[in-house]
MARMI-694322 format. One record per residue (C-alpha): x, y, z; residue in one letter. Coordinates in pm, whole numbers, padded with zeros to 5 digits, always signed. Layout:
BEGIN
XYZA ...
//
This chain:
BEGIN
-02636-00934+01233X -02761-00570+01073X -02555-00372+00865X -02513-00027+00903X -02389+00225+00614X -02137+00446+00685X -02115+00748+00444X -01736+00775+00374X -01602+01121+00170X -01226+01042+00020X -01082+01319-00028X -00805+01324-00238X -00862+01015-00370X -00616+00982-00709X -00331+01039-00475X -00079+00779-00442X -00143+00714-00061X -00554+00791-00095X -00620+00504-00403X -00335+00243-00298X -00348+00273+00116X -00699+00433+00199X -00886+00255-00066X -00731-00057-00245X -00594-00155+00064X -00777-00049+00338X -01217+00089+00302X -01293-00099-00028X -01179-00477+00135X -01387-00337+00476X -01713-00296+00235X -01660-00616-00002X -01618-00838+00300X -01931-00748+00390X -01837-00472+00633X -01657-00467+00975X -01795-00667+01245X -01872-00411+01544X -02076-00563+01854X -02373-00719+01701X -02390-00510+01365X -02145-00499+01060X -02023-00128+00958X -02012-00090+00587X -01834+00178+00449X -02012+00352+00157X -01733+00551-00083X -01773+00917-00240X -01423+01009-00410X -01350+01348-00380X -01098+01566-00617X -01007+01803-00877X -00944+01582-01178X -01301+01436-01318X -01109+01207-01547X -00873+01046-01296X -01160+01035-01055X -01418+00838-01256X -01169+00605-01383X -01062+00521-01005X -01470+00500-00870X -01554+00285-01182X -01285+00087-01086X -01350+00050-00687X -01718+00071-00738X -01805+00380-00586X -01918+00728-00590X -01785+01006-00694X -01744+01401-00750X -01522+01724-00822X -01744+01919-00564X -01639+01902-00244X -01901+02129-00127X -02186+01959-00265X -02024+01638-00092X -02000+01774+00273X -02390+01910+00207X -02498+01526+00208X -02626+01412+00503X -02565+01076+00381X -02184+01092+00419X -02103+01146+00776X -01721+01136+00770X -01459+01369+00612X -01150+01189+00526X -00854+01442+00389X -00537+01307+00223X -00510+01577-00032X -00252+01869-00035X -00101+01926+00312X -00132+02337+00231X -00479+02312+00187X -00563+02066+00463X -00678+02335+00714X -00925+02488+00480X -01099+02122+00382X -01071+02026+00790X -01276+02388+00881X -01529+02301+00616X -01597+01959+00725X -01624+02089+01117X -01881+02300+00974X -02080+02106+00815X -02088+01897+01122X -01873+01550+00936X -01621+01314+01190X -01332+01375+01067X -00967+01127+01005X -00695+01285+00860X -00342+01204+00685X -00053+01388+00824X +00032+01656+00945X -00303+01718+01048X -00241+02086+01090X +00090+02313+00926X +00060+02494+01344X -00054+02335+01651X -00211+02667+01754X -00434+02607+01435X -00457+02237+01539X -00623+02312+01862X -00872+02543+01715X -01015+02286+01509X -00996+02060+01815X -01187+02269+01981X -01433+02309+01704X -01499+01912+01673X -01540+01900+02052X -01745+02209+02078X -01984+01981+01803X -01904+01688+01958X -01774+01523+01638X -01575+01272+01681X -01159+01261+01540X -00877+01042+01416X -00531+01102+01289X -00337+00868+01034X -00063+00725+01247X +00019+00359+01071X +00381+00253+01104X +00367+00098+01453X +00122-00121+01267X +00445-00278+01059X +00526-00638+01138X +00900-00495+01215X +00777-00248+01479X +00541-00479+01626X +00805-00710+01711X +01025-00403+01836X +00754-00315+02056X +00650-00639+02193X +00995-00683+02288X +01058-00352+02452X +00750-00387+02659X +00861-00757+02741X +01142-00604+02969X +01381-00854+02783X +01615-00484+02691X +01655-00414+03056X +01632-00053+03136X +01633+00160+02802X +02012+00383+02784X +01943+00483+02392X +01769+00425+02076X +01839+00535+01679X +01627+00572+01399X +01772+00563+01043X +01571+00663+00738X +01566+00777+00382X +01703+00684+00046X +01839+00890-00268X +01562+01093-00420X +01701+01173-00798X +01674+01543-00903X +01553+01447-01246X +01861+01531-01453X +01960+01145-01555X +01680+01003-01365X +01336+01095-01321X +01246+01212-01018X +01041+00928-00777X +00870+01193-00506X +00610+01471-00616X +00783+01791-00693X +00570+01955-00431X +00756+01760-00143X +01021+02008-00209X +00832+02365-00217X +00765+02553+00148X +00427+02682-00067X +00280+02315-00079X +00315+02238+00215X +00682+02003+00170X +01002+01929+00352X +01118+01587+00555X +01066+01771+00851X +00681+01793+00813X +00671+01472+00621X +00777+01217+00831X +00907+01366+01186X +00480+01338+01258X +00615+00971+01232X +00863+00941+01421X +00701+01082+01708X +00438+00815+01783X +00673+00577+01719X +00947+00679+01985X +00656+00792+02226X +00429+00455+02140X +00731+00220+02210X +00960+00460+02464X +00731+00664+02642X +00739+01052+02676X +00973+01295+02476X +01149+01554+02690X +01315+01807+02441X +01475+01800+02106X +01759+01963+01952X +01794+01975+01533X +01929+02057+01239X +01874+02028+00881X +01986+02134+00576X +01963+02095+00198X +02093+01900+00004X +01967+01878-00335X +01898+02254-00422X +01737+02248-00783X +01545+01961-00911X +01351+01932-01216X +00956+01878-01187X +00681+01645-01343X +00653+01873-01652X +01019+01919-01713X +01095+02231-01527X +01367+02305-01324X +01269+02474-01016X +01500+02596-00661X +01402+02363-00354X +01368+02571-00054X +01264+02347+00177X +01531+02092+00379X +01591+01709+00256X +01789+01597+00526X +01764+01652+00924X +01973+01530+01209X +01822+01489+01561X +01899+01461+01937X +01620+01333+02142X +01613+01319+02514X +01315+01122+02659X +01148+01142+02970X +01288+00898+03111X +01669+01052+03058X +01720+00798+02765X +01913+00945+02477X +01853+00919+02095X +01905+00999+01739X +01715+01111+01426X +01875+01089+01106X +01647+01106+00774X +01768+01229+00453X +01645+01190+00082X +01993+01268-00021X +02134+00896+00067X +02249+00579-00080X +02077+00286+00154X +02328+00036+00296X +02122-00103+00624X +01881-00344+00666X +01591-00170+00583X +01499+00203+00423X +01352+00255+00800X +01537+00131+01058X +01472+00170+01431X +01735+00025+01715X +01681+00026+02076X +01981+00001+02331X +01917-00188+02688X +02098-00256+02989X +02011-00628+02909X +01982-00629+02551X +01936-00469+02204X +01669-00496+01886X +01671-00331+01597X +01344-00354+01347X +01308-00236+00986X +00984-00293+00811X +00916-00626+00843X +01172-00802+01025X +01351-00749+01410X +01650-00893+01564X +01751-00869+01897X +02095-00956+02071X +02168-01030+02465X +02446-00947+02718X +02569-01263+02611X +02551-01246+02301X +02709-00922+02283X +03094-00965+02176X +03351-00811+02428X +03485-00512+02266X +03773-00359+02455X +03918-00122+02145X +03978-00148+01791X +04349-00244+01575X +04464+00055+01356X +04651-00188+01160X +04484-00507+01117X +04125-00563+01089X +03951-00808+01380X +03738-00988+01105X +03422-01026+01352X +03106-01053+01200X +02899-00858+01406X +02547-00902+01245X +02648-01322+01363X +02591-01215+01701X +02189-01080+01649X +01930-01361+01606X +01585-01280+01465X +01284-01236+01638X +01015-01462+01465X +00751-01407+01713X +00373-01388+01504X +00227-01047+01475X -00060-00913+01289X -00046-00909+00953X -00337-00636+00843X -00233-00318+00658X -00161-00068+00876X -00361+00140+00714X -00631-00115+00725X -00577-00104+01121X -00613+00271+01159X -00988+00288+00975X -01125-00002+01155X -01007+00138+01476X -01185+00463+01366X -01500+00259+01230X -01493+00109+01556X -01484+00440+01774X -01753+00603+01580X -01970+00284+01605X -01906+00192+01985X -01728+00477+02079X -01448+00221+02142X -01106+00448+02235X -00906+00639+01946X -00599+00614+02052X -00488+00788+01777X -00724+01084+01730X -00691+01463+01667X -00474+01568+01964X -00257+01291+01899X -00215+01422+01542X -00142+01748+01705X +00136+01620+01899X +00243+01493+01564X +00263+01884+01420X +00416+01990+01752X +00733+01795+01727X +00791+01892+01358X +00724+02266+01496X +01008+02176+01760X +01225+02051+01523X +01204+02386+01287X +01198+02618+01576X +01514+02426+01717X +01696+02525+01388X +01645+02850+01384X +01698+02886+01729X +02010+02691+01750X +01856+02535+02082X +01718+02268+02255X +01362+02333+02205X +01127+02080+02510X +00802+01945+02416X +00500+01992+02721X +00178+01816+02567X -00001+02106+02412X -00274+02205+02597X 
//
C-alpha cells in the first residue's frame, strides 16, 4: 500500500477547538496510525500550525510533532501544504479563506464559514472557478445520541413526523463570583460573537440531516447578561444576544422549536437535547444517549388535577435505545471524509455550500428579529 503526504496548514491551532478537536483528537491519530486507508494508498496528513502566539505555538508542535509558524503567508506560499484549514477568529475568517483561494489551497473550515452568504458564495465561486475542492465543519450528527435519533427517524418507527424541539445551553458566569468559562469575544458583535452565529450553523444540519428541508423561521432573541468581565479583568458591555427562541416550520408542514440560551441553569437530560414527535412514536437524544417511547407506551392523558398531583413518572414510560453506532470523534469523521474526497473525490456531503446554508439560517434568524417576521429559507443560489 503507498502512502501519500498530505500537506495540512492549521490555522488557529492554540485554540481550544483547533489543539483538542482538529488535532489531539482528530489529524495527529490519522498520521500516527499510519495514515487513512483510501483505495489502495494510505493518506498521511503532514501538520504546519499556524498562529499569532510563537510561544503557545511551539509548545503545541513540539508536543504533536509537527511544524510550525507565525506567518501565514509564508505558509500558503508552500507548495507542499495543499490544504487551508481555518478555525481561528470568526471576524477574520473571510480574509484567511480569500487568501487561501488565492494561493490556489482546498480549503475546510470551522463555522460559520462566512459572517454573509452573499460573501459565502463569492468564495464559492472562487474555489469552483479554481476548481479547488471544499468542506465545512459540521460534526454533531456524528454524536452517538444523534446517531441513534437519526437511525430511528429514518427507520419509520415515529410514524409521520407532527413536531420536534431542540433544547440547549447552560449558565455562562459573567465573571463577578465566578470566572467566566466562554472567551470574552463570544460576546462582542466586533469578533465575530453571539449564540445566533455560534451554534444556529448547528442546528441547521441537524434538523435538515434528520427532518428534511426547512421552510421558514420566525425568532427572537435577546440579552441577557449585559456586562461581563473579560480574561484580563475588565468589565466590558455585551452587545451581542445570549439567548434566542425559535419557530421552525419544515417542508414537510412539521412544526418546531429552538430554544438556546447561555443564561440557564440545566435540568434535562443532556446540555443538548433534541426530541422528535411522531404519529407512532417519540425519541429524544442528548449527546450520547436516545430514548424512544410508542403509542403504547404513551400514558393516556386526558387533563391535569389542580389540587392533587397524579404522581406518574413519566420518564418510566421511555426505554433507551441501545442500538451500536460509531464511536469515532466527530470531528475525526468530518477530516477523513474530507481526506477521502480530496483523495478519491469520494462525495462531501458537507462542503462549502453546505456551510453556506449554515450562515443563511443564522442570517434568517437575525433578519427575522429585526423584522419581526417570518423570514423563509430558498437554498441560496
Amino acid at each position: 500500500m503507498a502512502t501519500q503526504t498530505i500537506g495540512i496548514i492549521v490555522n488557529g491551532a492554540t485554540g481550544r477547538i483547533g489543539s483538542t478537536q482538529h488535532l489531539a483528537n482528530a489529524l495527529v491519530p490519522i498520521r500516527d496510525e499510519g495514515g487513512l486507508p483510501v483505495g489502495d494508498d494510505r493518506v498521511v496528513p503532514r501538520l504546519m500550525l499556524a498562529g499569532r502566539d510563537a510561544e503557545r505555538l511551539g509548545a503545541l508542535a513540539r508536543k504533536l510533532n509537527a511544524e510550525w509558524t507565525t506567518d501565514l503567508d509564508q505558509a500558503l506560499a508552500d507548495p507542499a501544504f495543499s490544504v487551508l484549514f481555518d478555525a481561528a477568529a470568526t471576524h477574520l475568517r473571510q480574509a484567511t479563506l480569500e487568501k487561501a483561494v488565492a494561493a490556489g489551497k482546498h480549503i475546510y473550515s470551522e463555522k460559520p464559514v462566512a459572517l454573509s452568504v452573499e460573501r459565502g458564495l463569492d468564495l464559492l465561486r472562487a474555489m469552483q472557478a479554481r476548481g479547488l475542492k471544499h468542506g465545512a465543519v459540521e460534526d454533531k450528527l456524528s454524536l452517538p445520541g444523534l446517531q441513534k435519533l437519526k437511525r430511528l427517524a429514518a427507520s419509520g418507527a415515529l410514524g409521520r413526523v407532527v413536531g420536534f424541539r431542540i433544547e440547549f445551553g447552560w449558565w455562562v458566569f459573567d465573571g463577578t463570583e465566578v470566572s467566566c468559562q466562554r472567551p470574552s469575544w463570544n460576546y462582542q458583535r466586533k469578533d465575530g460573537g453571539g449564540l445566533i452565529l455560534d451554534m444556529y450553523p448547528h442546528w441547521r444540519y441537524m434538523i435538515e440531516g434528520i427532518l428534511g428541508p426547512m421552510r421558514r423561521v420566525v425568532t427572537a432573541l435577546s440579552t441577557a447578561t449585559p456586562e461581563r468581565i473579560d480574561e484580563r479583568g475588565a468589565r466590558y458591555a455585551v452587545d451581542v444576544e445570549d439567548t434566542a427562541s425559535s419557530l421552525v416550520e419544515l417542508e414537510s408542514g412539521a412544526m418546531g422549536t429552538i430554544l438556546s440560551s447561555w443564561a440557564t441553569r440545566v435540568r434535562r437530560d443532556d446540555l443538548l437535547t433534541f426530541q422528535i414527535d411522531g404519529t407512532k412514536g417519540s425519541a429524544i437524544a442528548g449527546l450520547h444517549r436516545c430514548w424512544t417511547t410508542s403509542n403504547a407506551q404513551t400514558p393516556k392523558t386526558a387533563h391535569f388535577n389542580i389540587t392533587t398531583d397524579a404522581g406518574i413518572d413519566y420518564r418510566s414510560h421511555w426505554s433507551e435505545f441501545t442500538e451500536s453506532v460509531s464511536a469515532t470523534n466527530p470531528y475525526r469523521v468530518g477530516w477523513e471524509n474530507f481526506l477521502r474526497h480530496l483523495k478519491a473525490g469520494t462525495p462531501m456531503q458537507a462542503d462549502f455550500a453546505a456551510g453556506i446554508r449554515d450562515v443563511q439560517f443564522a442570517q434568517a434568524c437575525y433578519r427575522s428579529m429585526k423584522d419581526a417576521t417570518w423570514i423563509n429559507l430558498a437554498p441560496p443560489s
